[in-house]
C-alpha positions in Angstrom: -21.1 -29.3 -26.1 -23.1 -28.8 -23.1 -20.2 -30.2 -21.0 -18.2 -27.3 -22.7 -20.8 -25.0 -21.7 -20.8 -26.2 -18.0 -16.9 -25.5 -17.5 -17.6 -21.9 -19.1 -20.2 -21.2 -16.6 -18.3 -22.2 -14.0 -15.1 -21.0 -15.0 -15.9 -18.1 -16.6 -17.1 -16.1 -14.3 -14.5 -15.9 -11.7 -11.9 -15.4 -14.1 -13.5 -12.7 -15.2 -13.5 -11.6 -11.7 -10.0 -11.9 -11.2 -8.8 -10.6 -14.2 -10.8 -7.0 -13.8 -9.8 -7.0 -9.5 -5.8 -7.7 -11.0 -6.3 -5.1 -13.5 -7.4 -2.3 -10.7 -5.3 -3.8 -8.1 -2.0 -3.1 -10.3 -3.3 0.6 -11.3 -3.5 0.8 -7.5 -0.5 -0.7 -6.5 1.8 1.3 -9.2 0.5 4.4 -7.7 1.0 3.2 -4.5 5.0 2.7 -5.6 5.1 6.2 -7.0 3.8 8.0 -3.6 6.5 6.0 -2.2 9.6 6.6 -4.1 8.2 10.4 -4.0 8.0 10.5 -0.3 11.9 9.0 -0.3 12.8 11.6 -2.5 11.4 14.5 -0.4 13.0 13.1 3.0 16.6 12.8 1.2 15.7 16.7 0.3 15.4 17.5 4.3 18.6 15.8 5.2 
């Protein structure tokens, strides 16, 4: 048991971590994609 508790406190943690920075990081990026494909839109609209 307390072996099980050591790999929780050590692992834990960071996955934690990495799990909420992935979570923002996609909101980010998919908005990041949208701007994008909006701005190709708008320069096949001044051609």
């Amino acid at each position: 048991m307390d072996n099980f508790q050591s790999i929780i406190a050590n692992l834990g943690f960071p996955i934690a971590i990495s799990m909420y920075l992935l979570i923002r990081i996609e909101g980010k990026l998919q908005s990041l994609t949208d701007s994008i494909n909006e701005l190709s839109k708008n320069i096949i609209k001044l051609k």
